[in-house]
C-alpha positions in Angstrom: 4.8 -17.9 -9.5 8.6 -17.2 -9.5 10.9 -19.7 -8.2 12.4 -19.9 -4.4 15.7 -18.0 -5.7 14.5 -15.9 -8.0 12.5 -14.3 -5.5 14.5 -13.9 -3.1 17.5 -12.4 -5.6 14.7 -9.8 -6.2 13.8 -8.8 -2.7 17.5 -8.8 -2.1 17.7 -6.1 -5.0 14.8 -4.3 -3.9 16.6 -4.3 -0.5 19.6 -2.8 -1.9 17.6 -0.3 -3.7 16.2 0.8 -0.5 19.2 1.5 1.1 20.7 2.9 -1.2 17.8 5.6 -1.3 17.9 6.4 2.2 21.6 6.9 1.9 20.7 9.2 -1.5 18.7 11.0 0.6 20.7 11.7 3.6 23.3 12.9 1.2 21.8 15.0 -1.3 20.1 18.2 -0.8 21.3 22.1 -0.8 24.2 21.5 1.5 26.0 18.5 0.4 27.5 16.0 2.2 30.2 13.8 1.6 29.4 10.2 1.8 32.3 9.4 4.3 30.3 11.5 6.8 26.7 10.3 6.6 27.6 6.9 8.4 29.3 8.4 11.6 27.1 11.8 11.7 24.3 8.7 12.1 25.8 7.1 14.6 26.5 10.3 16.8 29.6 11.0 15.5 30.8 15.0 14.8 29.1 17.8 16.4 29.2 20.2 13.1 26.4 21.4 11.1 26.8 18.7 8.5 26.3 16.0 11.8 22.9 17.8 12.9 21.5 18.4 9.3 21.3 14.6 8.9 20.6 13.5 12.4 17.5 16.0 12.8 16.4 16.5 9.7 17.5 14.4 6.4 17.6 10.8 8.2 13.9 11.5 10.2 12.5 12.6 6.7 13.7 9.5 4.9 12.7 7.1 7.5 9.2 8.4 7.1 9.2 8.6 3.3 10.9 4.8 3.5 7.8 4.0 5.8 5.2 5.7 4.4 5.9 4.3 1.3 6.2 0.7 2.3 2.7 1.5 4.0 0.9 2.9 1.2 2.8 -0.1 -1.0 1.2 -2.8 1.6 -2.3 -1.1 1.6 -2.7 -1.1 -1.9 -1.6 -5.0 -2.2 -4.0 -6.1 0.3 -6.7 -3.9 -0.8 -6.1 -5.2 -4.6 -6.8 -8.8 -2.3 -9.5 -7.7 -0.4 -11.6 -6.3 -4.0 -10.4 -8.7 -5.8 -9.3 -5.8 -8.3 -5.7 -5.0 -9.4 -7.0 -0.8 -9.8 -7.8 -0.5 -6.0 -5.9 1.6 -3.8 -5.5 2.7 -0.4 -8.0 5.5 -1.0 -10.5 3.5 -2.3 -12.4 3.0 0.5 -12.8 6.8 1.2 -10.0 6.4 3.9 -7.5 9.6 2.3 -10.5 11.9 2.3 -11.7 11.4 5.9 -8.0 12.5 6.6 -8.2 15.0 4.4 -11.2 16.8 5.9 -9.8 16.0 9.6 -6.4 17.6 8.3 -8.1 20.2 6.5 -10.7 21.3 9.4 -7.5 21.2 11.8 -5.8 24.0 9.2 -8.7 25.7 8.9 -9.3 26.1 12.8 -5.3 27.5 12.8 -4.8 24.5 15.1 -1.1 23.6 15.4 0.4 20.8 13.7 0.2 17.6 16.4 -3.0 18.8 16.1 -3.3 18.8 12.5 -2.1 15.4 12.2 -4.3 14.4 14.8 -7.3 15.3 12.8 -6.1 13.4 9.8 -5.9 10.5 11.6 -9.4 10.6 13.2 -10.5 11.6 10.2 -8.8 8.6 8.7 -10.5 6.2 11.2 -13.9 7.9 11.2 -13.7 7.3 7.4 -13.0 3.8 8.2 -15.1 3.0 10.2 -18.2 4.5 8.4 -17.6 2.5 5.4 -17.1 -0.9 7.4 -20.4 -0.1 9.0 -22.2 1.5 6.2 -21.6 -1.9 3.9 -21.6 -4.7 6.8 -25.5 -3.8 7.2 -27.4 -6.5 8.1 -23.6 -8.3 9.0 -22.4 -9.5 5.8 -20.8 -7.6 3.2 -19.5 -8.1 -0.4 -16.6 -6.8 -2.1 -19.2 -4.8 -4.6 -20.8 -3.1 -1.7 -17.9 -2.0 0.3 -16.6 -1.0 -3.1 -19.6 1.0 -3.6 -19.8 2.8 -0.5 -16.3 3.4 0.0 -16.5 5.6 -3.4 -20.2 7.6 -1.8 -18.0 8.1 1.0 -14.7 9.3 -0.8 -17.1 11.6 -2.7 -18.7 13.3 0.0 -15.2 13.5 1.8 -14.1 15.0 -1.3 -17.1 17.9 -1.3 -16.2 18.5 2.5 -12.5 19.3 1.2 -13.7 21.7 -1.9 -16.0 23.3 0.8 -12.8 23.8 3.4 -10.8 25.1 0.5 -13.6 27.3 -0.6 -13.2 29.4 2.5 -10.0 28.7 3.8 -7.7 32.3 4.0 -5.8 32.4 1.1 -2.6 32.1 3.7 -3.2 29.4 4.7 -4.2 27.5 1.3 -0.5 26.7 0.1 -0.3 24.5 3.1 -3.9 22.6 2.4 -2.7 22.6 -1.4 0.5 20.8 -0.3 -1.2 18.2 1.8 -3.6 17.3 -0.3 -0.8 16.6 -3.0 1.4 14.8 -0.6 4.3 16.6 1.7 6.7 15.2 3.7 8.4 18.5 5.2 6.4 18.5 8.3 6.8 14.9 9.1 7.9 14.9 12.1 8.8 11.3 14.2 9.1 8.7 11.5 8.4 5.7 14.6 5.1 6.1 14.4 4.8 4.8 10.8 8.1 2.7 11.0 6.1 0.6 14.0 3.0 0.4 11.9 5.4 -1.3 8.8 6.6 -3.8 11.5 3.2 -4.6 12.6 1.6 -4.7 9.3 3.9 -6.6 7.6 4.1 -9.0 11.2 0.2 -9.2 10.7 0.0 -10.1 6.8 2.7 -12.3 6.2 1.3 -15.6 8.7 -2.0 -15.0 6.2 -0.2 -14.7 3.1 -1.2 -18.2 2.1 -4.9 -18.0 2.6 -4.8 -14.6 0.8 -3.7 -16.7 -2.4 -6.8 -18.5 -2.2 -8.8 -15.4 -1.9 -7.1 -13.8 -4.2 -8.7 -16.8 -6.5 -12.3 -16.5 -5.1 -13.8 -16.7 -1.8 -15.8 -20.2 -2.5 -12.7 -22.1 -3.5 -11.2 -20.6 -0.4 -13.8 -21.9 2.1 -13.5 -25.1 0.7 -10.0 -25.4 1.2 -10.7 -24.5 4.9 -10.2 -20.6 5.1 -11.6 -18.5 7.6 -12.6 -16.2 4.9 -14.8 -13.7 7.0 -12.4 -13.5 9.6 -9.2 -12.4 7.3 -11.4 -10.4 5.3 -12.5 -8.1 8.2 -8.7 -8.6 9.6 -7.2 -7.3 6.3 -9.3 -4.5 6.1 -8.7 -3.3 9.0 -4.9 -3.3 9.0 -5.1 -2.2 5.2 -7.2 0.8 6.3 -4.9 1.2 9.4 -1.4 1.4 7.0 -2.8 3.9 5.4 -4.1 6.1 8.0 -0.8 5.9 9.3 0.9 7.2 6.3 -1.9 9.5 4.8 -0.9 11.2 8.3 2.4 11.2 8.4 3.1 12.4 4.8 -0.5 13.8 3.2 -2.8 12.2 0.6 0.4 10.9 -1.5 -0.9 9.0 -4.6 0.2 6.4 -6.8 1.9 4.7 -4.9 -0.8 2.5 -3.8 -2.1 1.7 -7.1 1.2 1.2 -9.0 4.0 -0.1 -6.9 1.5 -3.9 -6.2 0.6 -3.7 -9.6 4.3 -3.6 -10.9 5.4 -6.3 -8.8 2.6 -8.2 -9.3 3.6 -8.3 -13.2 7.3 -8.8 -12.2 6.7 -11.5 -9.7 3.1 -12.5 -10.0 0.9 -12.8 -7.3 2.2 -15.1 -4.2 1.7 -12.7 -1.7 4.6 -14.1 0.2 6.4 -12.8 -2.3 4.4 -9.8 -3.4 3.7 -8.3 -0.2 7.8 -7.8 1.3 8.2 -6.8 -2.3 5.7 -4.5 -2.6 6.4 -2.7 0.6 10.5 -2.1 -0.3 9.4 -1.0 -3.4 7.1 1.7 -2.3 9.3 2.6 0.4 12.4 3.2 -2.2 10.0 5.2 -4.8 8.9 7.4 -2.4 12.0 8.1 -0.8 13.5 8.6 -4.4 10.2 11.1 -5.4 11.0 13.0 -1.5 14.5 13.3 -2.2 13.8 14.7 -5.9 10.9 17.3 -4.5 13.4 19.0 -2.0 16.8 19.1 -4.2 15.2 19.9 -7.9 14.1 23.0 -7.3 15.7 23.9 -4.0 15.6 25.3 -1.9 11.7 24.9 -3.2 10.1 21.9 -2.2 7.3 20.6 -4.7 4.1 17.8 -3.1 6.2 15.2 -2.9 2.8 13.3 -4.9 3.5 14.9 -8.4 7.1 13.4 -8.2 5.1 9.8 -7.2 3.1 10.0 -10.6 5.4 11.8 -12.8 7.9 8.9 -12.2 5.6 6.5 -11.5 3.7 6.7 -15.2 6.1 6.6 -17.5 8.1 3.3 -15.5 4.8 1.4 -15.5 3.7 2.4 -19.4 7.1 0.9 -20.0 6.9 -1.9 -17.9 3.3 -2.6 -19.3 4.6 -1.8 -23.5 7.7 -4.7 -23.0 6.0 -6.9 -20.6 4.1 -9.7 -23.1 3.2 -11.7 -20.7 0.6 -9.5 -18.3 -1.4 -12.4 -16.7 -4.8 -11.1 -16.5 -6.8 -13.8 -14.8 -5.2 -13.4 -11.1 -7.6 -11.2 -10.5 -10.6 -12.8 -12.8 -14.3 -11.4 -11.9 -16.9 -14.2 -11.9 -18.9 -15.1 -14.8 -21.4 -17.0 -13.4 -23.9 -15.9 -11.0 -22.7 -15.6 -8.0 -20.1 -18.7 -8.5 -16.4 -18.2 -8.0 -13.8 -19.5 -9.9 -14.3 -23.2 -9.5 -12.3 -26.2 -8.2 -11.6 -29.5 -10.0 -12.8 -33.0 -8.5 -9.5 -33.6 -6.9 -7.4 -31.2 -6.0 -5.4 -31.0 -2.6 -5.4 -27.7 -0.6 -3.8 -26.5 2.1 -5.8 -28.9 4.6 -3.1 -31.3 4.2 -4.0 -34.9 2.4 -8.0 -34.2 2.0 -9.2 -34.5 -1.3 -12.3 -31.9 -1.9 -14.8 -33.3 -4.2 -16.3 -30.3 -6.6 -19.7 -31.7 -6.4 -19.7 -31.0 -2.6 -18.1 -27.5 -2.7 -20.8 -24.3 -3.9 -18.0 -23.2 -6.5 -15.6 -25.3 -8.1 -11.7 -24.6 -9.7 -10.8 -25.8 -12.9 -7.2 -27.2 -12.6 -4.6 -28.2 -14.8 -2.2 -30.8 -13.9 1.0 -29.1 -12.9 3.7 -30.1 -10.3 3.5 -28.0 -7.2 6.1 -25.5 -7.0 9.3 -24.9 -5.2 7.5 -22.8 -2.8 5.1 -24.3 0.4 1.8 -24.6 -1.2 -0.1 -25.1 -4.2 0.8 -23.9 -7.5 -1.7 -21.1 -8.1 -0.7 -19.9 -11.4 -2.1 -23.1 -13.2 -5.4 -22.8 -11.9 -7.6 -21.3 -14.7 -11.2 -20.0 -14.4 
C-alpha cells in the first residue's frame, strides 16, 4: 500500500495528465489552434471559426472521451473487486454486447441516432439485468456463476451482432464496424456520462474500505462486519451502470477496462481509495490521448478510436509488466481450500473498532503477519498473506 503522500503526489500527476489531454485535444486537430485562444474561446470569448470549432465540437468530444474513459477505468476496477480477478472487465458480464445488439438493431432499422444510442443503452441494461437474474437463481449468487453466465450471455450477444452484420446493407456497415471498435465522433452531450463519473465515483469511494476486505475474500469480510451481499449487488450495479453509460456514449471501446486498473493496481497496489480516483483519471487521460490521436493521425480520417486504446495500451503495460519486479500476485489470490477464503489470524483488529475476532469463531480465517498499520485509515492489507 503506498504511503499518504506518495499517493496523493500520483493522483496529483495523473490529474495534471488529464488536463493537459483535454487541453491537447482542444488544440490539436486539422485546423490548429493556438494555445492562447483555447482558454477564452472556452469561456465565450471570440466569435470566429477557431471560437466555435472548440466550443461545439473539440471541447464536447474530449469531455466525453475524458468521461468515458474514467467510466470504463472505474468499471473495470470494481469489476476486478467484484470477481475477485485482475483479467475482468467491463464486458465481462455480457454488458458491451447487449449494447451492441440494441445499437446494432437501431442501425439496422435506419433509426436516427438518439435513437441509436437509445438502443445501446437498453440493450446495455437488458444485458444487465439478465445476467443479475440468470445467476441470482434461487437468491444467492457466486462470483463463478455470474462469471459464467455473464460469458453465455456475451456469447449469444455476440451471435446476435454477427447475425446483424450478416445482413446489414453494405452502407450502412462502416458505421456498425466503427461502433463496435469504439467511436467517439457521434458523441454528442458529454453530461450524460460526466454526471454518471460524479455519481459513480460519489457512490464507490464511502465503500472503498469494505471493498479492501472483499478484495481479500468474502469470509474474512463478514467477519470484520461487512455487509457483503449488500455492496456486492450495489457494486454491480453501478459497475454495470458506468459502463452502459460509456459503451453508449462512445461504442464498445476496449482495453481500457482491463488495463488502466490493472496498471495502477501494480503502480499503487490495491487500496481502492487510492486505486479507484486513480484509475478513473487514468482512463479518462488514455482515452482522450487514443481520441485525439484517431482524428489528427490520419485526418481528416478518423480511425475506432478502440485500436488507438490497444495499440497504446499493449506495448505501455508489456513494459510496465518487463521492469516491474515486484507484481504482487496474491491481491487477488483464488481459494485453495474448499470453499474457505483467505483466512484470519486469532487476533487481528478490523474495521469494527477495538473487537478482537477470534479465528476459531469465524468460517474462514486470515493468516496475518505482524506489521504496523499504515499511514492510511485502516488496516494494512498488504501484509496479510493467504
Amino acid at each position: 500500500m503506498p504511503s499518504r503522500r506518495r499517493a496523493l503526489l500520483v493522483i496529483l500527476a495523473l490529474a495534471l495528465l488529464g488536463l493537459a489531454s483535454l487541453l491537447l485535444a482542444v488544440a490539436a486537430g486539422s485546423l490548429s489552434i493556438p494555445a492562447g485562444e483555447i482558454v477564452p474561446a472556452l469561456f465565450g470569448a471570440g466569435d470566429g471559426v477557431a471560437a466555435q470549432v472548440v466550443r461545439s465540437l473539440r471541447a464536447p468530444r474530449a469531455l466525453a472521451a475524458f468521461a468515458c474513459g474514467g467510466l470504463l477505468a472505474l468499471s473495470g476496477a470494481l469489476m476486478q473487486v467484484l470477481l475477485r480477478n485482475p483479467l475482468a472487465d467491463p464486458y465481462v458480464l455480457g454488458i458491451s454486447g447487449g449494447a451492441s445488439v440494441g445499437a446494432l438493431g437501431a442501425m439496422l432499422a435506419g433509426l436516427p441516432l438518439f435513437l441509436v444510442n437509445g438502443g445501446a443503452f437498453a440493450g446495455a441494461l437488458a444485458a444487465t439485468a439478465l445476467v443479475f437474474g440468470l445467476a441470482r437463481g434461487d437468491g444467492s449468487w457466486t462470483q463463478t456463476r455470474l462469471l459464467l453466465t455473464g460469458v453465455i450471455v456475451a456469447a449469444g450477444c455476440g451471435a446476435l451482432v454477427a447475425l446483424i452484420l450478416s445482413v446489414a446493407p453494405e452502407n450502412r456497415l462502416r458505421g456498425m464496424l466503427f461502433w463496435l471498435m469504439g467511436d467517439l465522433a457521434h458523441a454528442g452531450s458529454p453530461w450524460p456520462a460526466l454526471v454518471m463519473l460524479i455519481v459513480g465515483i460519489a457512490a464507490a469511494m464511502p465503500v472503498s474500505r469494505d471493498l479492501n476486505l472483499m478484495a481479500r475474500g468474502e469470509p474474512g469480510a463478514r467477519a470484520l462486519g461487512v455487509p457483503v451481499a449488500g455492496i456486492r449487488s450495489g457494486i454491480y450495479v453501478l459497475a454495470s451502470a458506468a459502463a452502459a453509460v460509456a459503451v453508449t456514449t462512445a461504442g464498445a471501446v476496449g482495453f481500457v477496462g482491463l488495463i488502466v486498473p490493472h496498471l495502477v493496481r501494480l503502480a499503487l497496489g490495491n487500496d481502492q481509495r487510492v486505486l479507484l480516483p486513480a484509475a478513473v483519471l487514468a482512463g479518462g487521460a488514455l482515452l482522450t490521448i487514443a481520441d485525439t490521436l484517431a482524428r489528427t493521425v490520419l485526418a481528416p480520417q478518423q480511425l475506432p478510436v478502440g485500436v488507438l486504446t490497444a495499440l497504446i495500451g499493449v506495448p505501455v503495460f508489456l513494459h510496465f509488466m518487463k521492469t516491474n519486479n515486484g507484481v504482487r500476485h496474491d491481491k487477488f489470490s483464488t481459494n485453495a481450500g474448499a470453499g474457505h477464503g483467505p483466512s484470519l489470524s486469532p487476533n487481528i483488529k478490523g474495521e469494527m473498532g477495538s473487537d478482537t475476532i477470534n479465528a476459531r469463531q469465524t468460517p474462514a480465517m486470515y493468516t496475518a503477519l505482524p506489521c504496523p498499520k499504515t499511514s492510511m485509515a485502516g488496516p494494512n492489507l498488504s501484509c496479510l498473506t493467504p
